[in-house]
ZAMARGU-4260 file (C-alpha; in steps of 0.2 Angstrom, whole numbers, plus 5000, padded with zeros to 4 digits):
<rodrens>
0) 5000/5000/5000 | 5007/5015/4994 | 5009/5030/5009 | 4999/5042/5002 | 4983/5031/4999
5) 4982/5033/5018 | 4986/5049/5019 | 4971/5059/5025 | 4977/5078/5016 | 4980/5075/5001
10) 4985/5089/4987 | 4973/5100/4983 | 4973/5110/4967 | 4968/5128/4972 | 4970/5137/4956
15) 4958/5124/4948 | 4943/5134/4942 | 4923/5132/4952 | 4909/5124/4940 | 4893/5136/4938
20) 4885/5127/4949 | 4899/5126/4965 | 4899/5147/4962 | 4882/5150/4965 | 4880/5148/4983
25) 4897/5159/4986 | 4888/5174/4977 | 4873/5174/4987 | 4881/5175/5002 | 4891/5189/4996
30) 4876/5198/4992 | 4866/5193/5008 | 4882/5202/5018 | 4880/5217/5007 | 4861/5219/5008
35) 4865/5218/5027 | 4876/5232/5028 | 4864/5241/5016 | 4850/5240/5026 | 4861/5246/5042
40) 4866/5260/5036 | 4850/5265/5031 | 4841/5260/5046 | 4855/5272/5055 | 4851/5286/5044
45) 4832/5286/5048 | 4836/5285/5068 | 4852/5298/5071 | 4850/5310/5056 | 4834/5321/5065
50) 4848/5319/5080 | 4858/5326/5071 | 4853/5341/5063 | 4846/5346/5081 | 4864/5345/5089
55) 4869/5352/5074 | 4855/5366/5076 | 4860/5368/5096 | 4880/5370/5091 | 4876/5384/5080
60) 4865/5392/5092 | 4882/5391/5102 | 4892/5401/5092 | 4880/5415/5092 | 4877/5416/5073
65) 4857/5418/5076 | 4851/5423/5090 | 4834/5427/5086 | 4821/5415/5084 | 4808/5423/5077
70) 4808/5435/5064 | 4790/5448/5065 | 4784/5454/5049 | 4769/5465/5049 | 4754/5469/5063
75) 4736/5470/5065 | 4722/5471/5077 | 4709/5458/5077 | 4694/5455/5090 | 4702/5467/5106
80) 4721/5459/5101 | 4736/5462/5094 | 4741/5451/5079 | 4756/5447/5071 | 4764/5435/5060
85) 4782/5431/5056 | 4791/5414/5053 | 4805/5402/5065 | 4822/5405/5060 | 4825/5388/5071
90) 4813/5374/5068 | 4826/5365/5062 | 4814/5351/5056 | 4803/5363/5047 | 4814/5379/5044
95) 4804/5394/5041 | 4790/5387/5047 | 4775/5402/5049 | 4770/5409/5067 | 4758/5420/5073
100) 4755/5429/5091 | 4743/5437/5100 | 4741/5449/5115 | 4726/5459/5123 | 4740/5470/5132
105) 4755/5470/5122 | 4765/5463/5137 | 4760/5443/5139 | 4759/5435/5119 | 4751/5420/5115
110) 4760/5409/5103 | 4744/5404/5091 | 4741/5384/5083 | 4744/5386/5065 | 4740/5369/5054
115) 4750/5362/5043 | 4743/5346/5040 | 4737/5354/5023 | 4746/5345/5005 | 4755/5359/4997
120) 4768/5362/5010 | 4784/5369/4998 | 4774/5385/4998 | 4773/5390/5016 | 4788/5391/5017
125) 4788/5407/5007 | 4784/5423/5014 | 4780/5439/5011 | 4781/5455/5023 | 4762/5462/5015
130) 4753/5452/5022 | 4734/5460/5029 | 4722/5453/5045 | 4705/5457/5043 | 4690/5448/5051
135) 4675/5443/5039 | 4659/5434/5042 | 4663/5430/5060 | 4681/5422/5055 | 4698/5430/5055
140) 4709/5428/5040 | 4729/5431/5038 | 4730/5434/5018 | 4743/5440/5008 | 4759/5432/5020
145) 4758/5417/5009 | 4753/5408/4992 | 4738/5402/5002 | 4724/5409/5015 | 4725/5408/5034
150) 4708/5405/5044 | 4703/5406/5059 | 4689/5400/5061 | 4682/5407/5078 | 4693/5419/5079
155) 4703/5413/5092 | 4721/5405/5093 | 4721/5392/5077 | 4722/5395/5061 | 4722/5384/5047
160) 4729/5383/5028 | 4715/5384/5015 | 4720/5384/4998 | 4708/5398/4989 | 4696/5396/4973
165) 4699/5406/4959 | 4716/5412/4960 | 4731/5406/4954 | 4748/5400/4962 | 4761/5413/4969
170) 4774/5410/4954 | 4760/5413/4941 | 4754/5432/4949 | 4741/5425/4963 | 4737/5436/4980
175) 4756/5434/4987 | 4757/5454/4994 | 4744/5460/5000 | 4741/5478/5006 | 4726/5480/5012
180) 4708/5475/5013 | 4690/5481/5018 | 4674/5471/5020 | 4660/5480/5007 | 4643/5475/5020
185) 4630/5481/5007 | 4635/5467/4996 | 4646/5456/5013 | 4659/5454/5001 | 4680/5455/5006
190) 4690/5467/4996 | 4708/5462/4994 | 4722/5477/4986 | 4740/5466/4981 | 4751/5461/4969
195) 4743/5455/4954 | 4728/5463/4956 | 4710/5469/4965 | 4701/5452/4973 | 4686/5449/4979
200) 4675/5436/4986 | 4660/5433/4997 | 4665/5419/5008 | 4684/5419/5008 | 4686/5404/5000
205) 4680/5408/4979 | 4689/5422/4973 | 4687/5434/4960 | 4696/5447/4950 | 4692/5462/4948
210) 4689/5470/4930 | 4699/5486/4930 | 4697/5502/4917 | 4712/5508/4911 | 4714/5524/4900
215) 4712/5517/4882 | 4725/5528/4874 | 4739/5518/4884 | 4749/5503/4881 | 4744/5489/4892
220) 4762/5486/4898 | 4764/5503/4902 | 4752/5501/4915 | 4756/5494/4936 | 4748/5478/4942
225) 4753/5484/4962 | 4739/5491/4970 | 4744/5500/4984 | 4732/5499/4999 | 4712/5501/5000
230) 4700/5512/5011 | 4680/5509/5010 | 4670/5526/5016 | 4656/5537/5009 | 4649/5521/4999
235) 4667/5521/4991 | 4680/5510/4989 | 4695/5516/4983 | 4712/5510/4978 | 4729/5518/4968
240) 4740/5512/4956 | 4752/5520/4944 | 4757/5521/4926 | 4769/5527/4912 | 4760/5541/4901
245) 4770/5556/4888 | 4788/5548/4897 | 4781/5553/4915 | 4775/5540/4929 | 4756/5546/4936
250) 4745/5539/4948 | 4729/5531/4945 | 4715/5530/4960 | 4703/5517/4956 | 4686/5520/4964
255) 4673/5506/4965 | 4655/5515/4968 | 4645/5502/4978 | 4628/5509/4975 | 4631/5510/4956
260) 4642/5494/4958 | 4654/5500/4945 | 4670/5504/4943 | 4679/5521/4937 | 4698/5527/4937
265) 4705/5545/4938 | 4724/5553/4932 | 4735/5557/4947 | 4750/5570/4946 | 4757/5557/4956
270) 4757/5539/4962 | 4747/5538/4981 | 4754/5523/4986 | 4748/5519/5002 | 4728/5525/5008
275) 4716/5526/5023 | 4701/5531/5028 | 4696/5543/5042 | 4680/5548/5049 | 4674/5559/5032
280) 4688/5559/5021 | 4703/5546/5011 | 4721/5552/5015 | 4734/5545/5002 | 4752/5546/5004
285) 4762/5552/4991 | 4782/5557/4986 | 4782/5570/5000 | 4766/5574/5000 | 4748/5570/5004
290) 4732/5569/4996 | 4716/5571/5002 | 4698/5568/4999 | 4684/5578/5008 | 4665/5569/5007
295) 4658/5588/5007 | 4671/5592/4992 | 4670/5576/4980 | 4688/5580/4973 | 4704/5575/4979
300) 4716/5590/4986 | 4735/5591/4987 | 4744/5596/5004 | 4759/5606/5005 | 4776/5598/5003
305) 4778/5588/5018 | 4793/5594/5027 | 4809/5584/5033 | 4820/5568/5025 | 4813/5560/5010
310) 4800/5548/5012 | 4802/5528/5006 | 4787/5525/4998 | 4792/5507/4998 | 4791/5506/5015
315) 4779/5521/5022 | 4763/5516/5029 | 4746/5528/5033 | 4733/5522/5045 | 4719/5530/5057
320) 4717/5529/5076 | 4703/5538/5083 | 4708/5557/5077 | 4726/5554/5071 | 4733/5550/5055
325) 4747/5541/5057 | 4761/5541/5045 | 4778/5527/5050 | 4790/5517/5041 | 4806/5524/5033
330) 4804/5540/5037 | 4801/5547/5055 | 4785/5545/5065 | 4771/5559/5059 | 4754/5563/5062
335) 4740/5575/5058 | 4723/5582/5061 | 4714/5584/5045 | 4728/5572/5031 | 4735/5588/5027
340) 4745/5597/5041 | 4759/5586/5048 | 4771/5584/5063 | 4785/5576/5068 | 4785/5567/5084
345) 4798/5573/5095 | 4803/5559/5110 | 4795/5568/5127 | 4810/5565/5136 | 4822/5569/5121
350) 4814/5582/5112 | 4829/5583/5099 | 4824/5566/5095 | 4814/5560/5081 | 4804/5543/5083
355) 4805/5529/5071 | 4790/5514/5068 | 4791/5501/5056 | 4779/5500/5043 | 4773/5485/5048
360) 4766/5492/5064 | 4749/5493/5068 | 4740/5507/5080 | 4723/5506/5091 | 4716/5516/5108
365) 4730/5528/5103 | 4742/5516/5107 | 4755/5511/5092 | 4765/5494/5094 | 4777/5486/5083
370) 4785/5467/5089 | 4803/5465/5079 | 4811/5449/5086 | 4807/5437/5097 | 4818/5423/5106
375) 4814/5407/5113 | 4802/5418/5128 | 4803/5435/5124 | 4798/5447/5110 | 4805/5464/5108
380) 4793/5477/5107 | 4792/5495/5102 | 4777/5505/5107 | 4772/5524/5105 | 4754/5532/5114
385) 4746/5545/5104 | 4741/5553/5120 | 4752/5554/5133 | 4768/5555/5120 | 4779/5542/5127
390) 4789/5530/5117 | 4797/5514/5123 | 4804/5499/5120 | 4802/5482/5132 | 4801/5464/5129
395) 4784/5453/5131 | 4784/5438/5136 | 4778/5421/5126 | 4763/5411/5136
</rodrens>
């Protein structure tokens, strides 16, 4: 017996090649071990990743690099309360999410329940500093701030998304900017002024357009589609464009009578670009200068030359509280009797002083108020009192 016919290793060839067959089950294991990993690293992803944008969110908060979380964009009064809207610099899950306060003192603010359960969610992310509260057939709506509407309901401390009829999406010229609106209560129909546009609808949710005259001489392109603010009074609604006549820019007031239910327009030496109504007259503000419209006189009248810096049309606002027009923004804090006399207003205790308020202010029972930033707790607040003359700023504090 030969010795190696006992031998238990005998020589193995291991550069001879596998049949099709002795392969096969190598490969699956090779695939089983990498669909493994695969599914690891995935599962891994799904579990740390929201960890890790929140420490990533909290280190950045370290270094200082935004310290405000909330960002306040414009004001207004709804039901005995301060409103006003703005979006979260820090949801880091949902960056730029909108929000919305409220306060019946201007000191203790109530973050509001917005719903964002609705389908379209890559548009409120986009926002817009003209945006307008109004209430209308016992709800309160937010419109302008985004593509879409906000509603609440009961007037109260939710709002929700609604998507609204009859007007198109924000990056095809829909209702995104809005500066101003009125409720009509002959026909109970909401009057929206914006970009785009004069909308209008009788429940808040279908919308209309408004057919506009336009002086037929003109080139269509030569004409605005902004249409700067809207005041109702005297059976009127009016609202201002502009447009390019003879290599000179003019304004246009639009004036809606409501007993005829037509519409007419009227030549402007100049573009009133924001409007408001007092008690028996409409007050437009102009390049450094007003206009005004008496109920007892039927034509518009031009004021002197408003003294002091340049105004910023861009960013000027004109409202009425009680007696006072107000006139803030870019330019220094004014107010008159009549729309056509104005003053300054000096600082009581600094009477060299000047005061400022952002445009997107918003002024009741002589009390001006303006919220800029807010932190995690705290809003920063700027507030002015027709009456007493005092202006301060303090922080409020979130409920």
């Amino acid at each position: 017996m030969k010795p190696d016919d006992h031998n238990q290793f005998k020589n193995v060839e291991f550069n001879k090649k596998l049949t099709s067959n002795e392969a096969k089950p190598s490969l699956m294991s090779k695939k089983i071990v990498i669909f493994v990993i695969a599914a690891a690293v995935a599962l891994g992803s799904v579990l740390f990743f929201p960890m890790f944008l929140v420490l990533f969110g909290m280190a950045f908060d370290s270094f200082g690099h935004n310290t405000n979380k909330y960002s306040l964009m414009q004001m207004g009064y709804l039901r005995n309360k301060f409103v006003v809207y703005g979006q979260d610099n820090k949801a880091w899950l949902d960056q730029n999410k909108l929000v919305i306060f409220s306060s019946a003192d201007g000191k203790e603010w109530d973050k509001n329940s917005v719903d964002f359960s609705w389908g379209n969610r890559d548009e409120s992310f986009a926002k817009s500093m003209h945006g307008v509260f109004i209430e209308f057939n016992h709800q309160c709506y937010l419109i302008g701030a985004m593509a879409s509407i906000l509603v609440s309901k009961a007037c109260d401390n939710n709002w929700e998304y609604v998507i609204p009829n009859g007007l198109l999406r924000r990056s095809q010229g829909s209702l995104f900017n809005a500066h101003g609106a009125v409720v009509e209560t002959r026909e109970n129909k909401l009057y929206v002024s914006g970009d785009g546009g004069i909308y209008s609808s009788n429940d808040g949710n279908n919308w209309l357009r408004e057919s506009l005259p336009y002086p037929t001489e003109s080139n269509p392109n030569n004409f605005e589609k902004v249409y700067n603010g809207i005041a109702i009074g005297d059976n009127k609604i009016i609202t201002s464009s502009k447009w390019l006549h003879d290599g000179k820019t003019e304004g246009l007031i639009y004036t809606y009578d409501v007993l005829k239910q037509r519409w007419s327009y009227q030549v402007m030496p100049e573009p009133i670009v924001r409007i408001t109504r007092g008690s028996d007259r409409f007050v437009g503000v102009a390049k450094n200068t007003t206009f005004v419209l008496e109920d007892k006189l039927g034509i518009w009248q031009q004021s002197p030359k408003l003294e002091g810096n340049y105004i910023d049309l861009s960013f000027n606002s004109i409202l009425v509280d009680n007696s006072f027009y107000i006139m803030f923004g870019s330019d220094e804090l004014r107010t008159s009797l009549n729309g056509y006399d104005w003053n300054y207003v000096k600082a009581k205790f600094s009477p060299d002083d000047v005061i400022m308020l952002n445009s997107g202010a918003a002024c009741k029972k002589n009390n001006c108020l303006y919220v800029r930033v807010g932190t995690a707790d705290l809003l920063s607040i700027d507030t002015y009192n027709l009456q007493s003359n005092i202006y301060q700023s303090y922080q409020g504090t979130i409920n």
